[in-house]
FIKESE-842915 format. One record per residue (C-alpha): residue number from 1; residue in one letter; x negated, z negated, y negated. Coordinates in steps of 0.2 Angstrom, whole numbers, padded with zeros to 4 digits. Each point is the difference from the previous one (the first is absolute). Example, Ala and Ser with C-alpha at 12.3 -4.5 7.8 and 13.67 -1.06 7.14 Angstrom:
2
(kollum 1; 'a'; (-0062; -0039; 0022));
(kollum 2; 's'; (-0006; 0003; -0017));
This chain:
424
(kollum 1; 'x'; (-0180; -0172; -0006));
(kollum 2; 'x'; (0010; 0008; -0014));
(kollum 3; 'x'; (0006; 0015; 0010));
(kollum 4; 'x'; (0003; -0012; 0013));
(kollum 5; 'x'; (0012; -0011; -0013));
(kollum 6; 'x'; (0006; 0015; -0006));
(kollum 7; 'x'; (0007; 0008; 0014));
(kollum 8; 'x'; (0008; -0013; 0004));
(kollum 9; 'x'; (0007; -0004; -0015));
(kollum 10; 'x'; (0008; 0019; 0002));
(kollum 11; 'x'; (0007; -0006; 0018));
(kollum 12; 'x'; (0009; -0012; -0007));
(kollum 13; 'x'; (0008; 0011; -0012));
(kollum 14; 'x'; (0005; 0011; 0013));
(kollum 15; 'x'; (0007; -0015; 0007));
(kollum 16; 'x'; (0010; -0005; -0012));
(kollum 17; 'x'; (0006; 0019; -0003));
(kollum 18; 'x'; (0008; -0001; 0018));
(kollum 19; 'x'; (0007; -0017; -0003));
(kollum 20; 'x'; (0007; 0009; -0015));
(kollum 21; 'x'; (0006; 0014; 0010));
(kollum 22; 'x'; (0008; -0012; 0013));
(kollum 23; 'x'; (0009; -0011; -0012));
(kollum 24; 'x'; (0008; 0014; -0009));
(kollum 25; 'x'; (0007; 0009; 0019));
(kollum 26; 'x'; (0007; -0015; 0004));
(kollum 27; 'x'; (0009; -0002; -0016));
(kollum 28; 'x'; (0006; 0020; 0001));
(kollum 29; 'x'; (0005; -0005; 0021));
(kollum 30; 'x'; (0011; -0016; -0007));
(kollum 31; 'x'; (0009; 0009; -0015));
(kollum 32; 'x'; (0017; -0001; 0002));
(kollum 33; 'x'; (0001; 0020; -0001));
(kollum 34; 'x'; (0010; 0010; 0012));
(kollum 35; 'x'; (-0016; 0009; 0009));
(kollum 36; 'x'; (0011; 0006; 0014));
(kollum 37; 'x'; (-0003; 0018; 0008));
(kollum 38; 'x'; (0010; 0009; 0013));
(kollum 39; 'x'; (-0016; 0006; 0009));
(kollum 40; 'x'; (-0005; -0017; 0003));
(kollum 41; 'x'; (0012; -0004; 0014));
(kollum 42; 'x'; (-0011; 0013; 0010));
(kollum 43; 'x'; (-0016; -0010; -0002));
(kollum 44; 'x'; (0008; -0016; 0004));
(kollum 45; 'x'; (0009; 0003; 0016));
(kollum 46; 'x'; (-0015; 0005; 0011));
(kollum 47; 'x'; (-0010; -0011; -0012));
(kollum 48; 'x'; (0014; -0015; 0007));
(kollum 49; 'x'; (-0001; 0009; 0019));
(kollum 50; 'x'; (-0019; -0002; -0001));
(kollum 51; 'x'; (0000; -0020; -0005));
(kollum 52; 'x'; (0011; -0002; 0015));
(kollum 53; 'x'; (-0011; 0008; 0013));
(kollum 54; 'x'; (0013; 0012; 0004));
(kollum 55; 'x'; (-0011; 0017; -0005));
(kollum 56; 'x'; (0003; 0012; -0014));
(kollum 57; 'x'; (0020; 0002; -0001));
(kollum 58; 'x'; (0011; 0005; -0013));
(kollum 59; 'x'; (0018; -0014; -0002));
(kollum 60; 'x'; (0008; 0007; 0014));
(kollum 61; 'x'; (-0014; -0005; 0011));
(kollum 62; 'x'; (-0005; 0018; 0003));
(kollum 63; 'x'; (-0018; 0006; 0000));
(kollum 64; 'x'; (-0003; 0009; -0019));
(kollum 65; 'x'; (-0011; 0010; -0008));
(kollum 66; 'x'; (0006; 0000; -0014));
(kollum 67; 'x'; (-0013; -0009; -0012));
(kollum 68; 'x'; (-0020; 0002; 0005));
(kollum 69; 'x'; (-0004; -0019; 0006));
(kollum 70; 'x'; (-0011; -0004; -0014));
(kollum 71; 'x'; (0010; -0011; -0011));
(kollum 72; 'x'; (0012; -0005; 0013));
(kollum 73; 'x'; (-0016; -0010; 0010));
(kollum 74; 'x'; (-0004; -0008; -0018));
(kollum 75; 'x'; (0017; -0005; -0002));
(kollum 76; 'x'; (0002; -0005; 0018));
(kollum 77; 'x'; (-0015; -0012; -0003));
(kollum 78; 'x'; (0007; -0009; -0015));
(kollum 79; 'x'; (0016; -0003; 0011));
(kollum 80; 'x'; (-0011; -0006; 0014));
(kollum 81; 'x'; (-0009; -0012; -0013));
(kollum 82; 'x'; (0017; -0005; -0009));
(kollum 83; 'x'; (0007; -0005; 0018));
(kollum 84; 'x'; (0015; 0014; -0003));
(kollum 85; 'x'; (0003; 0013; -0012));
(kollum 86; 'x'; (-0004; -0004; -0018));
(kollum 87; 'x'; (0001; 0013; -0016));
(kollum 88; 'x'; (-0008; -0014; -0008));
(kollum 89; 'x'; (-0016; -0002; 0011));
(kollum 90; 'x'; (0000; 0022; -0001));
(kollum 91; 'x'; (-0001; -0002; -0019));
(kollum 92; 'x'; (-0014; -0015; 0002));
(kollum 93; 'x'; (-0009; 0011; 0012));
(kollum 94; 'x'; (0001; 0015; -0012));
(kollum 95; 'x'; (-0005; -0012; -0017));
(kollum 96; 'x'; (-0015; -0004; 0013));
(kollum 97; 'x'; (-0005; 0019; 0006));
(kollum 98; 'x'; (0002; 0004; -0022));
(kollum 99; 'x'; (-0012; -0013; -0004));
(kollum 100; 'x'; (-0012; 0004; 0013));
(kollum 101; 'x'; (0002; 0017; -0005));
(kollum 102; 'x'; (-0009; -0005; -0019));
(kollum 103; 'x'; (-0013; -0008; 0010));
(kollum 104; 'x'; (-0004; 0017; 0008));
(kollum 105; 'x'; (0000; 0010; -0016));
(kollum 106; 'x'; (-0013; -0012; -0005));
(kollum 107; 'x'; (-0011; 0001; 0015));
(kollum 108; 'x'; (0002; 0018; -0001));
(kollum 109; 'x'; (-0005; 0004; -0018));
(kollum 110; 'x'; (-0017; -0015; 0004));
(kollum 111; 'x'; (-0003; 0012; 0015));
(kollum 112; 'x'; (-0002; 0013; -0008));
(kollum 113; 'x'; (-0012; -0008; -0015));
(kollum 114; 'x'; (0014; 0000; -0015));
(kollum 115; 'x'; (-0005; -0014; -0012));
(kollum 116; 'x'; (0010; -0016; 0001));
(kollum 117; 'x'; (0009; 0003; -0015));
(kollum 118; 'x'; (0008; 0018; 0007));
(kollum 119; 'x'; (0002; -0011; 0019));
(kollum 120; 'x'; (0011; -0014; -0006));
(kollum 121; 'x'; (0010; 0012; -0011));
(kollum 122; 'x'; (0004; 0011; 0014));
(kollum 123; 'x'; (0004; -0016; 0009));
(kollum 124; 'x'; (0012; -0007; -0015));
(kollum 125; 'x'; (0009; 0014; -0005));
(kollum 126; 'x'; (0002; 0000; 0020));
(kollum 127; 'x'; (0008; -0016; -0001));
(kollum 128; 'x'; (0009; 0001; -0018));
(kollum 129; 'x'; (0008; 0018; 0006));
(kollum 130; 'x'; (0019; -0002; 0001));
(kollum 131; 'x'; (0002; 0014; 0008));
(kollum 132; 'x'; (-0011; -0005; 0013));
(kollum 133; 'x'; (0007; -0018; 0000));
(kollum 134; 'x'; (0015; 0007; -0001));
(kollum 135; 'x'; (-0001; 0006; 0019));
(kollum 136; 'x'; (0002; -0018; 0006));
(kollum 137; 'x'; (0017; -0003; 0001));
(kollum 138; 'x'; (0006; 0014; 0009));
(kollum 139; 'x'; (0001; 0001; 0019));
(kollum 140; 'x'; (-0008; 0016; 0001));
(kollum 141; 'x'; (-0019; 0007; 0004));
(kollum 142; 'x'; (-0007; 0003; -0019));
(kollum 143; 'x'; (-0006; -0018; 0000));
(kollum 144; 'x'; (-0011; 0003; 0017));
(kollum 145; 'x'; (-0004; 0017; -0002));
(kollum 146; 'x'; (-0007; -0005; -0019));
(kollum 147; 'x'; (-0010; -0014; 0007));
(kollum 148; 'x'; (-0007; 0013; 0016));
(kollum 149; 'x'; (-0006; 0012; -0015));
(kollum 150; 'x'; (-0008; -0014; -0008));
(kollum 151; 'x'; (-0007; -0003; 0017));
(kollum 152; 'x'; (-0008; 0018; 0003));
(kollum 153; 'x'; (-0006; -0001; -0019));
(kollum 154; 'x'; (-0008; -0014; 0004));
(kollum 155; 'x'; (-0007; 0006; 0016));
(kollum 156; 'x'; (-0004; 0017; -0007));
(kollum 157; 'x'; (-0013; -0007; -0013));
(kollum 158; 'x'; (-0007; -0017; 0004));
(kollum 159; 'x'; (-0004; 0003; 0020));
(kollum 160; 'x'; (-0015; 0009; 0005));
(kollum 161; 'x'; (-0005; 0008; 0018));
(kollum 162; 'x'; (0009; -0001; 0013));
(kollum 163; 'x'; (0015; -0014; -0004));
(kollum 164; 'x'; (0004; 0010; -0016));
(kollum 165; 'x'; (0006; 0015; 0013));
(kollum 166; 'x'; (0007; -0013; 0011));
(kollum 167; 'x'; (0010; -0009; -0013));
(kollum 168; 'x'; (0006; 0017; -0008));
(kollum 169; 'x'; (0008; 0005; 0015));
(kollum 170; 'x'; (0008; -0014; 0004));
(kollum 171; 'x'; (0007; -0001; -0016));
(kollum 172; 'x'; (0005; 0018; 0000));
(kollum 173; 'x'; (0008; -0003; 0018));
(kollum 174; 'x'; (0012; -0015; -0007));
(kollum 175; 'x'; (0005; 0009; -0015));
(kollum 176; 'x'; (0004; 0016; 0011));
(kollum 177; 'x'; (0010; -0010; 0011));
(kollum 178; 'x'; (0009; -0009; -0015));
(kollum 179; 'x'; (0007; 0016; -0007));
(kollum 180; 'x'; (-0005; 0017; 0008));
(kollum 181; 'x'; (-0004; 0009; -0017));
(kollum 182; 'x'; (-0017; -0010; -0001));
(kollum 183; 'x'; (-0006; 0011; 0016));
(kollum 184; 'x'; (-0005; 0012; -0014));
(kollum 185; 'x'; (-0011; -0014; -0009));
(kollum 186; 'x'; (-0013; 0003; 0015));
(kollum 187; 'x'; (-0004; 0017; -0002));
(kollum 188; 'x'; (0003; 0002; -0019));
(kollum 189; 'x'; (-0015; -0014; 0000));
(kollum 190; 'x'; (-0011; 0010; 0012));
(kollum 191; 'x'; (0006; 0016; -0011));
(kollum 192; 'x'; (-0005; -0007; -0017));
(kollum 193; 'x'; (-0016; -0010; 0008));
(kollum 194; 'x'; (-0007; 0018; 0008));
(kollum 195; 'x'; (0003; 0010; -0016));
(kollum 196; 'x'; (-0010; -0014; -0009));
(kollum 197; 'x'; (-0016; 0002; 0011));
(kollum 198; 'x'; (0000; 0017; 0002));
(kollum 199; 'x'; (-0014; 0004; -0007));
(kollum 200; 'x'; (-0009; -0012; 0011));
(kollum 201; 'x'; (-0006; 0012; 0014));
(kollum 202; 'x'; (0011; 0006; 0017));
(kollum 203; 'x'; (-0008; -0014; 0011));
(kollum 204; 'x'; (0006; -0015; -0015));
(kollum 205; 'x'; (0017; 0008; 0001));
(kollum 206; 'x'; (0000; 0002; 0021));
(kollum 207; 'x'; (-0004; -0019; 0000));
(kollum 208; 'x'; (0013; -0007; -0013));
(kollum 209; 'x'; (0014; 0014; 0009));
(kollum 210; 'x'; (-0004; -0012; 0014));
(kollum 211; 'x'; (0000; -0014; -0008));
(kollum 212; 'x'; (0020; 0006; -0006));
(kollum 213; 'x'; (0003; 0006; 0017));
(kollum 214; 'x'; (-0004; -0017; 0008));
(kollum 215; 'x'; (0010; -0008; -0013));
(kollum 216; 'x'; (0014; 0011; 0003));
(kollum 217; 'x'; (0000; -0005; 0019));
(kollum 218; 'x'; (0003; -0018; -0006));
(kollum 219; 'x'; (0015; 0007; -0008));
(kollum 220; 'x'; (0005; 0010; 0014));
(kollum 221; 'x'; (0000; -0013; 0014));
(kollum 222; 'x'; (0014; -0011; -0007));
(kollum 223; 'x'; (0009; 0014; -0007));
(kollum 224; 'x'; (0000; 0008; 0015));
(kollum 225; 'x'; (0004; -0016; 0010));
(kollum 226; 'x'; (0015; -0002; -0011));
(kollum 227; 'x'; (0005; 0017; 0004));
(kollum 228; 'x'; (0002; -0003; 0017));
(kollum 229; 'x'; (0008; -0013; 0000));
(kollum 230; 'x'; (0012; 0009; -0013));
(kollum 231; 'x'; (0001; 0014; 0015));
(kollum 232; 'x'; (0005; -0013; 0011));
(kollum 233; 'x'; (0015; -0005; -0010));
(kollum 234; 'x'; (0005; 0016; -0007));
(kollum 235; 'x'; (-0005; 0012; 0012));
(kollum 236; 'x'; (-0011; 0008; -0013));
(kollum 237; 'x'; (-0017; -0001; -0003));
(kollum 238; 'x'; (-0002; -0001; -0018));
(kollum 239; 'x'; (-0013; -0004; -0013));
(kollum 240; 'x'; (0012; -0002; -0016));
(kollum 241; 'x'; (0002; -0018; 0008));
(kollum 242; 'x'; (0021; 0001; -0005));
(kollum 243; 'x'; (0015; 0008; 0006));
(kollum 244; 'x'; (0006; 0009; -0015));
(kollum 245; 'x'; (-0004; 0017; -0003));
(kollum 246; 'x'; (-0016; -0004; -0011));
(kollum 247; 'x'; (-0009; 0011; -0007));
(kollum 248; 'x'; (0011; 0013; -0001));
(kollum 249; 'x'; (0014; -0013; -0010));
(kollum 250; 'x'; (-0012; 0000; -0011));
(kollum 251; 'x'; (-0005; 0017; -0004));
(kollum 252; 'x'; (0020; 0004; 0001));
(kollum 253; 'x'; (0004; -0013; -0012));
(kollum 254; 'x'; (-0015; 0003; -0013));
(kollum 255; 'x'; (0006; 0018; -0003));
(kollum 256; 'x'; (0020; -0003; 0000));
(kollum 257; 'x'; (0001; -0014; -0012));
(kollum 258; 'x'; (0006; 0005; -0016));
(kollum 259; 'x'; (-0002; -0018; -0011));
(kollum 260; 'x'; (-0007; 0002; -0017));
(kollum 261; 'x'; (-0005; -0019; 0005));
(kollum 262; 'x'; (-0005; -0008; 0016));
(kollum 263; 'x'; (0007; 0006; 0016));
(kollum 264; 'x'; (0007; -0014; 0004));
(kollum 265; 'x'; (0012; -0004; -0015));
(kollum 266; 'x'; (0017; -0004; 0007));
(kollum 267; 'x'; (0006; 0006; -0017));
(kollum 268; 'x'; (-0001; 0019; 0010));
(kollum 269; 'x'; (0001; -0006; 0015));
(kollum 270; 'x'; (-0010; 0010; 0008));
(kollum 271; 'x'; (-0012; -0012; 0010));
(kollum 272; 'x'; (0016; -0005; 0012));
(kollum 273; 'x'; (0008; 0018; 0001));
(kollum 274; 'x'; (-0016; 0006; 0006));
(kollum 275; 'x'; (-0003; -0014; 0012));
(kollum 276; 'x'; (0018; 0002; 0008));
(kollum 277; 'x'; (-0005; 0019; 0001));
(kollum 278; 'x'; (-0014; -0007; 0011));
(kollum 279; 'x'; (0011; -0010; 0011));
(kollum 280; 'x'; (0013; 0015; 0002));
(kollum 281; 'x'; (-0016; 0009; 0004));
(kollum 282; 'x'; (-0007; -0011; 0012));
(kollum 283; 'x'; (0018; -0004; 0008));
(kollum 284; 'x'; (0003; 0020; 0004));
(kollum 285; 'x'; (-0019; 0008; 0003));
(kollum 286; 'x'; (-0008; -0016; 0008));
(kollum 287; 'x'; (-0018; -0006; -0009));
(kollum 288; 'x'; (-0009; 0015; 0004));
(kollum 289; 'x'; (0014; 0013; -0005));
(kollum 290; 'x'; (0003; -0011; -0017));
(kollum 291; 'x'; (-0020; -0002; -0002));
(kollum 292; 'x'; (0001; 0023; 0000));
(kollum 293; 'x'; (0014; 0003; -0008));
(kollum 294; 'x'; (-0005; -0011; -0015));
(kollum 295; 'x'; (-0019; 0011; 0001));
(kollum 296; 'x'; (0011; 0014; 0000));
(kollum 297; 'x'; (0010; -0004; -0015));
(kollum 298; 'x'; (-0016; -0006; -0010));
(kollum 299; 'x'; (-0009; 0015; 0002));
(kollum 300; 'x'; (0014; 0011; -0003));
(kollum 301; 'x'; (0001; -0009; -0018));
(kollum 302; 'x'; (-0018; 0003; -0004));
(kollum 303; 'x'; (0003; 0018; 0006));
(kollum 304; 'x'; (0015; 0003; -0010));
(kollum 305; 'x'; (-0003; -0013; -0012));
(kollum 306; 'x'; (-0021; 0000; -0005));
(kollum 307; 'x'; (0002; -0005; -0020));
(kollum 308; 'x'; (0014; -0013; 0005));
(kollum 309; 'x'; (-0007; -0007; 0014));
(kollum 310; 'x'; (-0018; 0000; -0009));
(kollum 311; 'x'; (0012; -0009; -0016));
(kollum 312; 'x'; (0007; -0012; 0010));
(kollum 313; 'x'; (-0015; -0006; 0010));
(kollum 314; 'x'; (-0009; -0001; -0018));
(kollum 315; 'x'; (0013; -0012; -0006));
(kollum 316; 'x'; (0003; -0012; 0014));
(kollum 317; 'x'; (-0021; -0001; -0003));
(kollum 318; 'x'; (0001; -0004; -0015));
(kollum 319; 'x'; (0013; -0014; 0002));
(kollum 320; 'x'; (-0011; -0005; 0014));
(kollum 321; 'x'; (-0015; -0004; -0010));
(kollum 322; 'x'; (0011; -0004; -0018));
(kollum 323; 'x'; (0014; -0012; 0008));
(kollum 324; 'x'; (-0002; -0015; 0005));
(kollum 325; 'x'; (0005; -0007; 0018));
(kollum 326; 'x'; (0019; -0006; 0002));
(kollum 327; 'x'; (0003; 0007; -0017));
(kollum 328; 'x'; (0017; 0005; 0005));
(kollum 329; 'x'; (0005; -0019; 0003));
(kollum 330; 'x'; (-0009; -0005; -0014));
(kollum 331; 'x'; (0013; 0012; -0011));
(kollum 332; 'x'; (0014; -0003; 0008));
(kollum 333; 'x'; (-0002; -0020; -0001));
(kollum 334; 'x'; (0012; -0006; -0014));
(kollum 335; 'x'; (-0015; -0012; -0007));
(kollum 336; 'x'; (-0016; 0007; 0009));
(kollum 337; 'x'; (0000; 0015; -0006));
(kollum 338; 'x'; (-0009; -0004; -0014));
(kollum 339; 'x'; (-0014; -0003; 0011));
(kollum 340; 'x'; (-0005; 0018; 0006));
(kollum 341; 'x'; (-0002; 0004; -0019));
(kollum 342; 'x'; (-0011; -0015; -0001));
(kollum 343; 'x'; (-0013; 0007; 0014));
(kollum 344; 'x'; (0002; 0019; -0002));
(kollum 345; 'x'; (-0015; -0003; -0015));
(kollum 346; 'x'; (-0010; -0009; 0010));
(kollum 347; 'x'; (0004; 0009; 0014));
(kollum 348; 'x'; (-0007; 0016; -0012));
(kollum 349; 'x'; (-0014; -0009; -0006));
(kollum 350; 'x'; (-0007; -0005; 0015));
(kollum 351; 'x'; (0003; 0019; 0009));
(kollum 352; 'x'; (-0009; 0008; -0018));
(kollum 353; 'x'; (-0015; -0014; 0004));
(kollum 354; 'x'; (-0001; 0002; 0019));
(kollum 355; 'x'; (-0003; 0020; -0002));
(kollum 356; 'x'; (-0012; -0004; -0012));
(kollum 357; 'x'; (-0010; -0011; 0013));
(kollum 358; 'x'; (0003; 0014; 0010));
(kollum 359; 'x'; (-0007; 0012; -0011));
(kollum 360; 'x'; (-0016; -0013; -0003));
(kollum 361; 'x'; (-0002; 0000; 0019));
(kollum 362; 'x'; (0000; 0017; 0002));
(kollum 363; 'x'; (-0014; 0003; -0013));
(kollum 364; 'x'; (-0009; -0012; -0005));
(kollum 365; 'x'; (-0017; -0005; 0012));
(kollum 366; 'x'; (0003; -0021; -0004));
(kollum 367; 'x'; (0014; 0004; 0011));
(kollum 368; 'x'; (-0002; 0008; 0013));
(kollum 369; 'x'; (0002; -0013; 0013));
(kollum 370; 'x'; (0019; -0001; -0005));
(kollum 371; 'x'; (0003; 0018; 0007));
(kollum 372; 'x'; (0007; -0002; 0013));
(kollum 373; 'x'; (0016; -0007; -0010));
(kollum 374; 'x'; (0004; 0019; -0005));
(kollum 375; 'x'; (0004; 0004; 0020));
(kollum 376; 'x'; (0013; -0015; -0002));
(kollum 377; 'x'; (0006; 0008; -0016));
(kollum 378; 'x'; (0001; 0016; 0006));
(kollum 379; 'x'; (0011; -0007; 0017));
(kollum 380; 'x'; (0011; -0008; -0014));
(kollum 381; 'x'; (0000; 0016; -0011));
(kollum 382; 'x'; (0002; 0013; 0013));
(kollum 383; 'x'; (0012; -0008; 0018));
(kollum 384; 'x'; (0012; -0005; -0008));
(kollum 385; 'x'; (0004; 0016; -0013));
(kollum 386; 'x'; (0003; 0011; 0013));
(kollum 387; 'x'; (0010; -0010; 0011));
(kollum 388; 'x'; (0012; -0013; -0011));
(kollum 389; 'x'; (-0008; -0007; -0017));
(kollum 390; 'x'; (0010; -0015; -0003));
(kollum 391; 'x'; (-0006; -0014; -0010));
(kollum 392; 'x'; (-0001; -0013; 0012));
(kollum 393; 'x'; (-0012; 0010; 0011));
(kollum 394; 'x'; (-0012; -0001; -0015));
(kollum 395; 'x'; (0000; -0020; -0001));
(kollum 396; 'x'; (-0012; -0002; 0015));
(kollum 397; 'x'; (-0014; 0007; -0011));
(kollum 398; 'x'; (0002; -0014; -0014));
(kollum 399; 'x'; (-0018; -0008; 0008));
(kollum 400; 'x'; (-0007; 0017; -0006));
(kollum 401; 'x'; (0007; 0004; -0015));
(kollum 402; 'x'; (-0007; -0018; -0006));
(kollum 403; 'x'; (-0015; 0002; 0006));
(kollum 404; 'x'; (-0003; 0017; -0008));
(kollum 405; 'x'; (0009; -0007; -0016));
(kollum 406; 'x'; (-0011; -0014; 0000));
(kollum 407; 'x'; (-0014; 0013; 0001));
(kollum 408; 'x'; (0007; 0013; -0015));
(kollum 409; 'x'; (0000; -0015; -0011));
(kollum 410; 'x'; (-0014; -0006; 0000));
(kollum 411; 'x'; (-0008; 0019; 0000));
(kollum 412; 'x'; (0011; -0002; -0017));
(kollum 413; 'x'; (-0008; -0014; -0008));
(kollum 414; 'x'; (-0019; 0004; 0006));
(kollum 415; 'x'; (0004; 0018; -0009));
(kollum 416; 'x'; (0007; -0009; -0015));
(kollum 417; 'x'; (-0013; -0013; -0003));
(kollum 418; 'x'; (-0013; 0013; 0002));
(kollum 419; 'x'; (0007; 0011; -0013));
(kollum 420; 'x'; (0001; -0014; -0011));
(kollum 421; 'x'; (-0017; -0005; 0003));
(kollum 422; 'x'; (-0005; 0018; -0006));
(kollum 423; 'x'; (-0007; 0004; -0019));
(kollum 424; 'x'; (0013; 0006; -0012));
């Protein structure tokens, strides 16, 4: 009767934690804060095509692939709900999908036997995390992406059997097909799960490599689905799920940028001159032409150029994990500013917790059950570093970073109170 009471005296916690979470999105999404961004237009046009049961188009009532359909379907749903499109009911939606996501950090942490205390503390840093909160208002893909991590965390350590494989690949199939970067998640997962049973004989290891492998063909089947279709309007068939010259952009621009700063700082300007390099690129060589010749020019830079390239990949890491998403708005808002100054210590704080939950994960036996957090970690730690570490693609994983602070403390003050419980 008293564990009975008290779980559900912790559910209502948890509860009220979400209800936390909500009320303090909604009050980020109503802020009267210029939260504009000029990628947003290509979300909400076939996002607006969609509502109106006209297909997937771009404004000029083309067919596009320019944006994979994830957040454009979610963002057609709230239009279809609002009767018409609404940044307001977007920005509801996405105080919705935050909160829930602080719920799933909760069940994920119960599922895989953390003590209450460390659950609702993933849960509530989850919730109280502007950076996470801060997502909300902007019509972008953070927000859902964040709350699909959350999603997989959840279904990663609280399901068992068969629907924990199910669930994974679903998740994995909506978050690949809401930016194409998280196909890596998949397989960096099945990697770091394989390397952590290795020593559990060939025949374990041939039964969890299919287990990945038919988790994998969840993945596969939409992606490829959308891949078709992206043959059909392009005349390509073409996994990147875009019509930019992705990945090679990507590796171009990491080893060209010269910032001391971010990238993007419009003090250098080097973001928009690179971009219009794109377009000029695009415009003469086709996509496929502009897609080589920028693999041509990144790996002549690494031929010639291996310390600076190395230098340079280095430090847009290290921005990526030091910085704090939107920071270049934040510093060059006449009154916000003083904002990003605010979170960078807690944005420090948190990051020097999490790896220490990471580090308790990896070795001590209590945890165990929370390993499979380190194959996320490793997806954040190790896609984007080779492709295009920029801050934003690093606020996705605030549902693990709480959880794994939430973890690192409390590993702090069980090895404090037993030391002070020692004799002198």
């Amino acid at each position: 009767m008293g564990d009975a009471r008290e779980a559900s005296r912790v559910r209502r916690q948890a509860l009220a934690i979400a209800a936390a979470a909500f009320v303090l999105r909604l009050g980020f999404a109503l802020a009267p804060v210029d939260t504009s961004a000029p990628d947003s237009v290509t979300y909400l046009e076939p996002a607006a095509s969609l509502a109106r049961g006209e297909g997937y188009l771009d404004g000029t009532g083309r067919p596009t692939a320019a944006r994979p359909p994830g957040y454009p379907a979610l963002v057609a749903a709230c239009y279809l709900v609002a009767g018409g499109p609404s940044d307001l009911a977007v920005r509801a939606a996405q105080a919705a999908l935050g909160a829930l996501a602080t719920s799933l950090v909760f069940v994920a942490l119960r599922g895989a036997r953390a003590p209450a205390p460390v659950a609702l503390g993933g849960a509530a840093l989850l919730a109280l995390d502007p950076i996470a909160a801060g997502q909300t208002p902007y019509l972008l893909r953070e927000a859902l992406l964040l709350a699909l991590v959350a999603a997989l965390l959840a279904a990663l350590l609280a399901l068992r059997g068969p629907a924990r494989w199910a669930v994974t690949g679903g998740v994995l199939a909506a978050l690949a097909l809401t930016h194409q970067l998280y196909l890596l998640l998949g397989p960096t997962l099945a990697l770091a799960d394989l390397l952590a049973r290795r020593r559990d004989g060939a025949r374990a290891l041939a039964r969890r490599a299919a287990v990945w492998a038919a988790v994998g063909l969840l993945v596969a089947l939409p992606v490829t689905l959308w891949a078709r279709r992206n043959e059909r309007v392009t005349g390509r068939f073409s996994f990147t799920l875009a019509e930019n010259p992705v990945v090679a952009r990507e590796l171009w621009l990491t080893v060209t940028c010269p910032n001391r700063w971010l990238n993007g700082d419009r003090a250098t300007g080097f973001q928009a001159l690179a971009w219009q390099e794109e377009a000029r690129l695009v415009d003469a060589l086709g996509l496929d032409g502009a897609r080589d010749e920028l693999y041509r020019r990144a790996a002549e830079a690494w031929r010639e150029h291996p310390l600076r390239s190395l230098g340079r990949l280095a430090l847009m890491n290290f921005w990526y994990w030091a910085e704090v998403p939107g920071a270049i708005s934040l510093v060059e808002h006449p009154r916000l500013f003083v904002v990003r100054w605010a979170l960078l210590p807690f944005h420090w704080v948190r990051l020097a917790c999490a790896c220490a939950g990471l580090l308790a994960v990896l070795r001590e036996p209590a945890w165990r059950a929370l390993r499979p957090t380190a194959g996320v970690w490793a997806f954040f730690a190790l896609a984007p570093a080779v492709l295009y570490p920029i801050p934003r693609y690093l606020a996705p994983a605030c549902p693990l970073l709480d959880a794994l602070a939430a973890v690192g403390l409390w590993e702090a003050l069980r090895r404090r109170a037993e030391a002070r419980r020692r004799p002198a």
